[in-house]
Steps between C-alpha positions, in 0.01 A plus 500: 500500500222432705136656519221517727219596316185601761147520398170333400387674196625205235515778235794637690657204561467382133600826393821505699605150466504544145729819529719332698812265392420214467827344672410718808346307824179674565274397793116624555340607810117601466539736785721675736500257780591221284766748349627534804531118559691451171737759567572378854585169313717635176728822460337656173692743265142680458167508629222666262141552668189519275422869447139538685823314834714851371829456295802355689878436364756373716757697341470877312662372265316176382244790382744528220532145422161462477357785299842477266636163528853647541692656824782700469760583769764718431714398208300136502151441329335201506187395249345223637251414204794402297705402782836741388701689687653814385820691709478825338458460161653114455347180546615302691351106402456232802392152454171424680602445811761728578203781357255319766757514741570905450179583458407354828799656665387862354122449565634430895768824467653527820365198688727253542384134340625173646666273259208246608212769377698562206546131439102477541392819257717430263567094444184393703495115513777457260657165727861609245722738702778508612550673884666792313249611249409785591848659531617351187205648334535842748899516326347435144263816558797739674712438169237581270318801673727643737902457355433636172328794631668544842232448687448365851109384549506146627664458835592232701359499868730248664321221638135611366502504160490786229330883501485699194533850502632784319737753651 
């Protein structure tokens, strides 16, 4: 995930750095304008202003994430402090990557992700893939979350890459 932070009070910015995950990209502006530059230049998951700025989320629902450290839609629950995911009452274990990779897919529901962005979240400069990692991996995550439970939340966008949604 990645986070613009905005503000020039350093207690803020200490405060929510620590908060954060660590594995997270987080970028600071000390003010709007330079905000504004950054996010003309990256496409963040979340934007948080320093309160005196006024509160901003990108999404409702990264309220949640951040006051709980889990999200749950529908029959799916994710705690991202320990990094499990739950489908109703089972847990369901991924390796690290394939969690990185669903996470990243969930935290982006219903945008769809190039196989190049997902490449660059998820493996960042790792030189070892192969040109079908991501869909190997992307198969390794429908068997495990979506088969057993007959679920349908990763979809293929033909010739774009991958949007995750639940229906």
């Amino acid at each position: 995930m990645r986070i613009l932070l905005i503000g020039d009070e350093d207690n803020f910015i200490e405060s929510a750095l620590s908060e954060l995950d660590p594995r997270h990209m987080v970028d600071v502006a000390k003010d709007r304008e330079e905000g504004a530059y950054f996010s003309q230049i990256h496409d963040y998951n979340v934007v948080l202003l320093e309160p005196k700025l006024v509160n901003y989320i990108a999404e409702p629902w990264f309220e949640q994430i951040f006051q709980e450290n889990t999200l749950t839609l529908d029959s799916l629950r994710i705690d991202f402090k320990n990094r499990e995911i739950f489908i109703g009452s089972r847990r369901v274990k991924l390796p690290r990557k394939e969690y990185d990779l669903f996470e990243y897919l969930v935290l982006n529901k219903g945008r769809v992700l190039s196989k190049e962005r997902l490449l660059e979240y998820v493996w960042r400069d790792d030189s070892r893939l192969w040109s079908n990692t991501v869909a190997v991996h992307i198969s390794r995550l429908r068997s495990k979350v979506e088969k057993p439970f007959g679920l349908k939340l990763i979809h293929t966008v033909r010739g774009f890459g991958y949007r995750f949604d639940i229906m």
